[in-house]
C-alpha positions as CSV (number, residue, x, y, z in Angstrom):
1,X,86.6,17.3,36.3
2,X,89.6,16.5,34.0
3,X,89.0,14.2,30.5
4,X,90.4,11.2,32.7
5,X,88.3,11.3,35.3
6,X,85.2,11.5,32.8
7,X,86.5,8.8,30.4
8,X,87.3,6.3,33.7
9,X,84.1,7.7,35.1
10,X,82.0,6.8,31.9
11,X,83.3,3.1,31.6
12,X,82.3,2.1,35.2
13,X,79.2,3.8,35.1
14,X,78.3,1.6,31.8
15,X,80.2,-1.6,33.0
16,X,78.3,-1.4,36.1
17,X,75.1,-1.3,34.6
18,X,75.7,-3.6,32.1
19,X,77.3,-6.2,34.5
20,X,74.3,-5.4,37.0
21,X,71.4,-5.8,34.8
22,X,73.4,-9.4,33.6
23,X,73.9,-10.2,37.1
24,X,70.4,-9.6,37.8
25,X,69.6,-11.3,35.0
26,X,71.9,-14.7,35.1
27,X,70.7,-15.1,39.0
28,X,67.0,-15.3,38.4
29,X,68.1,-17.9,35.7
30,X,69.7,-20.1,37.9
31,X,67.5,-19.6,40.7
32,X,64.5,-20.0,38.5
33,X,66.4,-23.5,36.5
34,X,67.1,-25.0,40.2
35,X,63.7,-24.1,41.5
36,X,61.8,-25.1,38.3
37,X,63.8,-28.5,37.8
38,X,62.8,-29.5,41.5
39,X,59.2,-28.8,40.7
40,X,59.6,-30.6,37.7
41,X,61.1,-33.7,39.2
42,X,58.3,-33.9,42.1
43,X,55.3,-33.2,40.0
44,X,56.5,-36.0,37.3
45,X,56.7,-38.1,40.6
46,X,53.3,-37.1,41.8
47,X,52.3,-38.3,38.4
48,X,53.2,-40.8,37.8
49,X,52.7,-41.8,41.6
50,X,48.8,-40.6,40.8
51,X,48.8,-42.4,37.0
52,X,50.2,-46.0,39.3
53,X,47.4,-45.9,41.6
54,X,44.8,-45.4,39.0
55,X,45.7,-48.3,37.2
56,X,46.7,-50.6,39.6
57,X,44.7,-49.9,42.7
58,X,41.6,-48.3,41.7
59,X,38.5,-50.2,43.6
60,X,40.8,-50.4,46.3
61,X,40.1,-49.3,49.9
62,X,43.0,-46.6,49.9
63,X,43.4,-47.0,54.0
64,X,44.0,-51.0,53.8
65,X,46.1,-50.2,50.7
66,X,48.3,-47.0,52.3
67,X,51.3,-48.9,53.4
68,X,51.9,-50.4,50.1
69,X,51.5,-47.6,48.2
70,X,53.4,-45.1,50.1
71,X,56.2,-48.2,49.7
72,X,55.5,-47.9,45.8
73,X,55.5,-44.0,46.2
74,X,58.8,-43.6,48.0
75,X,60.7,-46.1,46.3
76,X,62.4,-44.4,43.8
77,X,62.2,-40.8,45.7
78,X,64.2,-39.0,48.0
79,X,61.3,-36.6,48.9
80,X,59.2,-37.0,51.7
81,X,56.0,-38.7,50.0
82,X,52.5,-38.0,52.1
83,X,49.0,-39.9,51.5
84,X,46.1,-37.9,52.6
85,X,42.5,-38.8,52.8
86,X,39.8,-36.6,51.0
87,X,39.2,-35.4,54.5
88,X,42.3,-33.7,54.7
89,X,44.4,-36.6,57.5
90,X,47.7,-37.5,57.0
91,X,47.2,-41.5,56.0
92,X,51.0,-42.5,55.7
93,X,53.8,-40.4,55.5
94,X,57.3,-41.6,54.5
95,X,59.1,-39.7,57.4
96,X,57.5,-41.7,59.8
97,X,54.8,-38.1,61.4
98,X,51.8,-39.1,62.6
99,X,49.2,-40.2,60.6
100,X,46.5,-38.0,62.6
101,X,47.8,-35.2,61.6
102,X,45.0,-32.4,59.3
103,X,46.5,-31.2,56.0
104,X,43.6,-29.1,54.7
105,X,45.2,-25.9,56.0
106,X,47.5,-26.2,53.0
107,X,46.4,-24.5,49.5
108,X,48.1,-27.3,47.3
109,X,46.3,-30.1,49.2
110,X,43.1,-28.3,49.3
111,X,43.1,-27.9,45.5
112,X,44.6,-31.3,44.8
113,X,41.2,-32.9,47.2
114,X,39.2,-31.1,44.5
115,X,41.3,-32.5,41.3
116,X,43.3,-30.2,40.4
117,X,47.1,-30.9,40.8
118,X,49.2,-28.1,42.5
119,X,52.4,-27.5,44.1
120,X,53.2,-24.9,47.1
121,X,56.5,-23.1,48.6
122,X,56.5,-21.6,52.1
123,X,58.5,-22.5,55.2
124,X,57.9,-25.3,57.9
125,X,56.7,-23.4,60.9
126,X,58.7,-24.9,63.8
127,X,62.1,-24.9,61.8
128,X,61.7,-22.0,59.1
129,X,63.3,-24.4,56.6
130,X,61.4,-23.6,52.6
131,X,60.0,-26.3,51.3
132,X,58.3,-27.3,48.1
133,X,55.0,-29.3,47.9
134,X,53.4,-31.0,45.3
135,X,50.0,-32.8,45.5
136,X,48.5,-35.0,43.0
137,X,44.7,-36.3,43.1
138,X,44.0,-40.1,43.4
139,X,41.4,-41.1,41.6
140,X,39.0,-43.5,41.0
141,X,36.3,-43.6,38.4
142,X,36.8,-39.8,38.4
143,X,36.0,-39.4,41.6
144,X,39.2,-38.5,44.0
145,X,39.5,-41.0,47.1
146,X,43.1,-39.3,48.4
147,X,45.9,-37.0,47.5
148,X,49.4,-38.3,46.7
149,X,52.1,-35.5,48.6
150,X,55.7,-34.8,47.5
151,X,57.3,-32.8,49.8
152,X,61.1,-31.6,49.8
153,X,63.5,-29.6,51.1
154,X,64.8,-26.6,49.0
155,X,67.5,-25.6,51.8
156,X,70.1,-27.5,49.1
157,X,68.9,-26.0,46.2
158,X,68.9,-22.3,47.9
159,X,72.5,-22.6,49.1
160,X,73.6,-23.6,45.1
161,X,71.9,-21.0,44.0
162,X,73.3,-18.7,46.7
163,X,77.0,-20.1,45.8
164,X,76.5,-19.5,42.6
165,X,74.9,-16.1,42.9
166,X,78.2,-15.5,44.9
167,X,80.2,-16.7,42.4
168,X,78.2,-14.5,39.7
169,X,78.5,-11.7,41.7
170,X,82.9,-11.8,42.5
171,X,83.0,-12.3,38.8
172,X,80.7,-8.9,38.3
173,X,83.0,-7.2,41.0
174,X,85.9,-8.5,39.2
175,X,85.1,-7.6,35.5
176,X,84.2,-3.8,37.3
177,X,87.8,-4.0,39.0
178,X,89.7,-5.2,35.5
179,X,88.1,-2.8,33.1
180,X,88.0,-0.2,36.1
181,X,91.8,-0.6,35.7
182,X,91.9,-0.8,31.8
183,X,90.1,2.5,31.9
184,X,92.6,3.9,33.7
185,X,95.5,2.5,31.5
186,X,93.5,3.4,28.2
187,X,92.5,7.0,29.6
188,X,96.2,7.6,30.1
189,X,97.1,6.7,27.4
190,X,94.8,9.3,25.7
191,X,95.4,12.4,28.4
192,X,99.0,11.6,28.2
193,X,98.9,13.0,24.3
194,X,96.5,15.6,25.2
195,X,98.7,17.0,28.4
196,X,102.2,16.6,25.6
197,X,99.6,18.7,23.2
198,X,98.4,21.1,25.7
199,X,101.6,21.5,27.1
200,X,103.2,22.5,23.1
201,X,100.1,24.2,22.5
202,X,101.2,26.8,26.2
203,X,104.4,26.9,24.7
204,X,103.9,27.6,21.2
205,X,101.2,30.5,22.7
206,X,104.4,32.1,24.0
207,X,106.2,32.4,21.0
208,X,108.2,29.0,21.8
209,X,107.9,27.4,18.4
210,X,111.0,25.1,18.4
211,X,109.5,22.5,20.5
212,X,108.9,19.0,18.7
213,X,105.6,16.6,19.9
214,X,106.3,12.8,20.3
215,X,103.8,11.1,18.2
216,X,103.3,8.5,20.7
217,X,100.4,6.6,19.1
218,X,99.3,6.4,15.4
219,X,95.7,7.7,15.8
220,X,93.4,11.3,15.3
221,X,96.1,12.9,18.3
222,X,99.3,11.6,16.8
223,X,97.5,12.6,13.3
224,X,97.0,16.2,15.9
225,X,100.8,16.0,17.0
226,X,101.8,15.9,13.2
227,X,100.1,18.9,12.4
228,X,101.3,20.8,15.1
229,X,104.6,20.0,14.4
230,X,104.3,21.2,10.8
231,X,102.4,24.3,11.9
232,X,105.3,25.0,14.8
233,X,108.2,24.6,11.5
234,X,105.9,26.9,9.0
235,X,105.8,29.2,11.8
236,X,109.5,29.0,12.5
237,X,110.4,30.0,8.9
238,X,107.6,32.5,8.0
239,X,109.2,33.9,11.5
240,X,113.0,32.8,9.8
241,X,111.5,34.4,6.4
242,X,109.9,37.6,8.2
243,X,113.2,38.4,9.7
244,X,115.0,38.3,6.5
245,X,112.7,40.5,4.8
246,X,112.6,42.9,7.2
247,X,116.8,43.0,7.3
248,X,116.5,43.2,3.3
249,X,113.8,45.6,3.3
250,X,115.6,47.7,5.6
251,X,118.7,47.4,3.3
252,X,116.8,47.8,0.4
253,X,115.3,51.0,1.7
254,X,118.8,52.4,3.1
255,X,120.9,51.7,-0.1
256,X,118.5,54.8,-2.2
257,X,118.3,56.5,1.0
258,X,122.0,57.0,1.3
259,X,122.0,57.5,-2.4
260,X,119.5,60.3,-2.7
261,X,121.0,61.9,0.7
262,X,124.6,61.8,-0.5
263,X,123.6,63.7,-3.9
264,X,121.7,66.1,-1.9
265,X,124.8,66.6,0.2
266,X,126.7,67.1,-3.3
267,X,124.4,68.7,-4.9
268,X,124.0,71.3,-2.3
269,X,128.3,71.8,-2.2
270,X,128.4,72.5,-5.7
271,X,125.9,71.2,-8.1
272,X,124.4,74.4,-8.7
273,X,127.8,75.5,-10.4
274,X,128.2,72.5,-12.0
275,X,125.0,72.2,-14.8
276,X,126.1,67.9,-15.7
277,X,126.8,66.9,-11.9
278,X,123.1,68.4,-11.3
279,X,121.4,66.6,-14.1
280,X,123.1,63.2,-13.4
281,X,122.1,64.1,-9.6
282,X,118.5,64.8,-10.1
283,X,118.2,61.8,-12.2
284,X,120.1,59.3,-9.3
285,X,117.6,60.9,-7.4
286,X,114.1,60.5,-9.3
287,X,115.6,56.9,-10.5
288,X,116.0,56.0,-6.6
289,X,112.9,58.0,-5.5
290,X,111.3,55.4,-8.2
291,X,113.0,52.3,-6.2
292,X,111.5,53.8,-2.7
293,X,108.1,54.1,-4.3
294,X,107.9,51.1,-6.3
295,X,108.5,49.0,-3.0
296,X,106.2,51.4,-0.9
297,X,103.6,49.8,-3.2
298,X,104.6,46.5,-2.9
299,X,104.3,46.9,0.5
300,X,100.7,48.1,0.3
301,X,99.9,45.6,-1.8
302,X,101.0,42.6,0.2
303,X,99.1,44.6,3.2
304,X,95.7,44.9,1.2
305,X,96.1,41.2,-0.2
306,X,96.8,39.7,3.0
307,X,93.7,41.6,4.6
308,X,91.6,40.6,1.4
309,X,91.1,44.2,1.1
310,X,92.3,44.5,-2.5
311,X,89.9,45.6,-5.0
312,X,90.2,44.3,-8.9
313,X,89.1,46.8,-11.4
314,X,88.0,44.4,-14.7
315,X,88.0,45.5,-18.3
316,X,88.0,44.1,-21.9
317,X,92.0,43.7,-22.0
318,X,94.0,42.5,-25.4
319,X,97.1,40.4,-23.9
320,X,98.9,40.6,-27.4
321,X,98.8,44.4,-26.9
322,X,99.9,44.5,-23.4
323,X,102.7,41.8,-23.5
324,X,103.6,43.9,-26.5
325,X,103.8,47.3,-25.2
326,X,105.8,45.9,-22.0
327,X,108.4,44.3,-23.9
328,X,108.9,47.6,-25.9
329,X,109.1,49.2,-22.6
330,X,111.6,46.8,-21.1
331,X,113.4,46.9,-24.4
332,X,115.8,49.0,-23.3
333,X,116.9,47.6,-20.5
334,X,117.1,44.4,-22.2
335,X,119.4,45.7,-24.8
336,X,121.9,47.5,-22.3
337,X,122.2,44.2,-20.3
338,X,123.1,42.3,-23.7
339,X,119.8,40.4,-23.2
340,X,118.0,39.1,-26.4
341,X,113.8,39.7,-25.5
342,X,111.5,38.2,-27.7
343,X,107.9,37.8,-28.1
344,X,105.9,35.9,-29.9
345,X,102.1,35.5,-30.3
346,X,99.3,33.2,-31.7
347,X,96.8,35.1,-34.0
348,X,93.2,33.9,-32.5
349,X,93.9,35.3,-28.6
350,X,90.7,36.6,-27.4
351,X,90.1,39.8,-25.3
352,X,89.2,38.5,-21.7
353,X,88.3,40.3,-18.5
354,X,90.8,41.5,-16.7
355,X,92.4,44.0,-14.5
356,X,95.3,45.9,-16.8
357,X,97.1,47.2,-14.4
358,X,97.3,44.4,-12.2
359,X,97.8,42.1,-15.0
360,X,101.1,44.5,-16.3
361,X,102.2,44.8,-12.8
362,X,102.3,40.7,-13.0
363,X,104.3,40.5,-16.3
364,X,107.0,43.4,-15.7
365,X,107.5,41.7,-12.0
366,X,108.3,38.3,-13.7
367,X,109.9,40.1,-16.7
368,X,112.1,41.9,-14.3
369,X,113.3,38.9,-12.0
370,X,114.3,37.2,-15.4
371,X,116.1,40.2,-16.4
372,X,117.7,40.4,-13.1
373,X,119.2,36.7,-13.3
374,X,119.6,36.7,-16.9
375,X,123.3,37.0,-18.0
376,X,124.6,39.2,-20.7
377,X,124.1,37.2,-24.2
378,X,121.2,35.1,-22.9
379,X,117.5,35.4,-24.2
380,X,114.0,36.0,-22.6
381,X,111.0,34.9,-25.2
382,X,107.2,35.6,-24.3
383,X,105.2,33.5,-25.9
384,X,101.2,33.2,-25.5
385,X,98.7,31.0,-27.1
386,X,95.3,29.6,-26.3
387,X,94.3,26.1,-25.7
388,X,90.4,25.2,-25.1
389,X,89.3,27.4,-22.1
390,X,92.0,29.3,-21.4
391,X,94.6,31.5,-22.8
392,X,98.5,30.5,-21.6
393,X,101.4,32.9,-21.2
394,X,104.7,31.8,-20.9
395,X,107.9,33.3,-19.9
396,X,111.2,31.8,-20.4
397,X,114.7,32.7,-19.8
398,X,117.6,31.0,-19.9
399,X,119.0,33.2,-16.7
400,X,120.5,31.0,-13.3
401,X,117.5,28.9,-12.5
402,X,116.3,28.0,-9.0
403,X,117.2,25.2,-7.0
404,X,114.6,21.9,-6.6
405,X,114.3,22.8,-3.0
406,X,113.5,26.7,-3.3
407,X,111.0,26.0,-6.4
408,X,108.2,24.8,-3.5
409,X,108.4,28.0,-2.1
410,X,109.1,30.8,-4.1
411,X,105.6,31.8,-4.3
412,X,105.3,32.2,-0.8
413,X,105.8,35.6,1.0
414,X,109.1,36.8,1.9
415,X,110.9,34.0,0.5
416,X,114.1,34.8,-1.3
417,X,115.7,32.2,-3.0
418,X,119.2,34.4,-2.8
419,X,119.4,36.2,0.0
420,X,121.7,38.6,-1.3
421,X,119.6,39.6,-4.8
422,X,117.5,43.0,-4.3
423,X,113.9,43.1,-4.0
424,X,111.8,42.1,-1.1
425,X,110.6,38.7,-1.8
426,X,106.8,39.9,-2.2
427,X,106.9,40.2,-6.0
428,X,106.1,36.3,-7.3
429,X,103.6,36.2,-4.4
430,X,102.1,39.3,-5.2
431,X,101.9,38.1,-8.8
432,X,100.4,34.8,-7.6
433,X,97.6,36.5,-5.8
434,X,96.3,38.7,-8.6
435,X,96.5,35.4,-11.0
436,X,94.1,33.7,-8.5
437,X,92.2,36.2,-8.3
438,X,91.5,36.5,-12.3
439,X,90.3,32.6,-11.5
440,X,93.8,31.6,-12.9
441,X,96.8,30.0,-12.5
442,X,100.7,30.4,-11.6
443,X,103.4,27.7,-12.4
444,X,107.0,27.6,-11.9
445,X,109.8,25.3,-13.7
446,X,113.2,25.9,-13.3
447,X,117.0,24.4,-13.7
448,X,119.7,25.7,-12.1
449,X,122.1,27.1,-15.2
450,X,119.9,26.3,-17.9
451,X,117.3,28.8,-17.1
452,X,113.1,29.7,-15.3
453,X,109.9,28.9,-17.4
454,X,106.9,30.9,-15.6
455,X,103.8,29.9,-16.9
456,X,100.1,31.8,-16.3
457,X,96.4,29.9,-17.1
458,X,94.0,32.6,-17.7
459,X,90.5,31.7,-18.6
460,X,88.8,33.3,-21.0
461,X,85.3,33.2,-19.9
């Protein structure tokens, strides 16, 4: 059964019951309010019909006195009003029946011949009409000479009660119908947005990730519709980004390919005549042999980070000492490029626990990328100093910068804020990883032409 048959399936079920048990409720009200307000209005009758006689008749002989009284009775009444002797004969009745008729077969006159007021429902025999009866004692000196007997019709009453209980009963049948039809409305409106996110949701399962939801309501499934959206374009670049780095991995890996084959090819010719063209060979070679290897291990390193399979190896490690004997080993470099590279360092850094090599392999990647965008004449300084908790490095070059909109996203995988530049786009996220996983911190601030500021938290407990 689909969700729009259980949700329009769950609102009549509980409309139904609740407009049956008020239904139920509101006609036993009315019945019971007509009913009880006709009992009422003949036992205040019989009352005060009973209360008259006692204190205006009693001492009277109640046979020479009938006709009067049942005139004082009836007066104000339109019920038929019976006088009945303690033997149980009709005396005088208003309708004009015969006054030899024997009443005792009736419970409320029987009770009333023994002083106790009481009323009685049933049906009139010979026309099946329901009636209500209500007898009063009359009384003299305590001792009861008669009964007074109301008597009405309740045929009137029962067909109000019956209109009304129709009446109660269309309405019922019509709130059913109207939310019956809201529930429809208001379940389609909720399927609708689940068959638009089932329907993405088939689509995006076969690799269709350009499709765009309508966010058709603001509520939990156009909140849903939102976040598939967003997932579908985070899909669509990692896939965008993906591409790319395969094409420049590929690239990256054919360029020293083609270089170490083509010295081979040379080398084999006539390097072994020619003692310079084999040294400069051998070391094209080893330095692109280095390249291969270097991004073989980014490579493995993304793969073991992204499984979580990565394994940190922590050690007492002096930051001064390693920023220090990096710079001296990118020195070099620095210095053939024109670059100036500069370190400086606070005093009171503490020795914290660390992983060395993964720590070095964080500052040469981010040393190298400022290198790499760093013009000739521009400067690189490495600065560290601790503030309460943690010790801060910062790295700061006054290279190309990145763009505002690239600055989001250079620390995610793959992502290459110049396509053309070398490297595979794994570095900065690799670098981010391991500085998570020392329990620290990665920020990047840039301007385009004035230069990159890459700054790493590091507690040191």
């Amino acid at each position: 059964m689909g969700i729009q048959k259980r949700l329009v399936g769950s609102y009549v079920i509980v409309i139904t019951l609740t407009v049956l048990i008020l239904e139920i409720f509101l006609i036993f009200s009315v019945r019971y309010y007509y009913l009880h307000n006709v009992e009422r209005t003949l036992w205040n009758q019989a009352e005060l019909s009973a209360s008259f006689f006692q204190q205006y008749f009693t001492g009277e002989d109640l046979e020479k006195q009938s006709d009067r009284l049942l005139k004082g009775f009836a007066h104000n009444s339109d019920a038929q009003v019976q006088i009945i002797l303690p033997t149980g004969r009709l005396l005088q009745d208003s309708t004009g029946l015969p006054d030899n008729n024997i009443m005792v077969g009736h419970t409320d006159v029987q009770e009333a011949i023994q002083g106790t007021p009481s009323t009685w429902k049933g049906k009139i025999s010979s026309t099946q009409e329901d009636i209500l009866a209500v007898s009063f004692p009359l009384q003299t000196n305590g001792n009861t000479v008669g009964v007074v007997r109301f008597v009405t019709s309740l045929t009137e009453t029962l067909n109000t009660v019956h209109r009304i209980t129709v009446i109660l009963v269309g309405v019922g049948l019509l709130v059913i119908g109207i939310v019956t039809v809201l529930g429809f409305v208001l379940s389609w409106t909720i399927t609708r947005s689940i068959r638009d996110l089932k329907r993405a949701a088939d689509r995006m399962s076969e690799g269709d990730f350009s499709i765009k939801l309508r966010k058709r309501y603001q509520d939990e499934l156009g909140s849903l519709a939102d976040t598939l959206n967003m997932m579908a374009e985070r899909i669509l670049k990692s896939e965008h980004l993906k591409n790319d780095f395969i094409s420049s991995v590929s690239h990256e890996l054919r360029t020293p390919l083609t270089s170490i084959k083509g010295w081979v090819i040379t080398l084999k010719s006539n390097g072994v005549e020619d003692k310079p063209l084999l040294l400069e060979g051998l070391e094209i070679i080893d330095s692109e042999s280095d390249r291969l290897t270097h991004m073989v291990d980014e490579l493995l390193d993304f793969s073991k980070m992204d499984n979580g399979r990565i394994v940190m190896h922590f050690a007492p490690v002096h930051l001064p000492e390693l920023l220090d004997h990096i710079c001296r080993q990118l020195a070099p470099r620095a210095e053939r490029q024109g670059i100036s590279l500069e370190i400086e360092m606070d005093n009171n850094i503490p020795v914290i626990q660390a992983d060395e090599n993964r720590m070095k392999q964080v500052f040469i990647n981010i040393m190298d990328n400022s290198l790499k965008f760093t013009t000739p004449s521009g400067r690189i300084l490495v600065h560290a100093h601790t503030s309460p908790g943690q010790i801060v490095i910062t790295i700061t070059d006054t290279g190309s910068g990145i763009a505002e909109r690239d600055l989001e996203y250079v620390l995610q995988k793959f992502y290459k804020a110049n396509q053309y530049a070398s490297g595979s786009g794994l570095g900065l996220s690799i670098s981010d990883q391991i500085i998570r996983l020392h329990h620290g911190e990665l920020r990047i601030t840039s301007e385009v032409g004035k230069g990159t500021t890459v700054s790493i938290y590091l507690p040191t407990k």
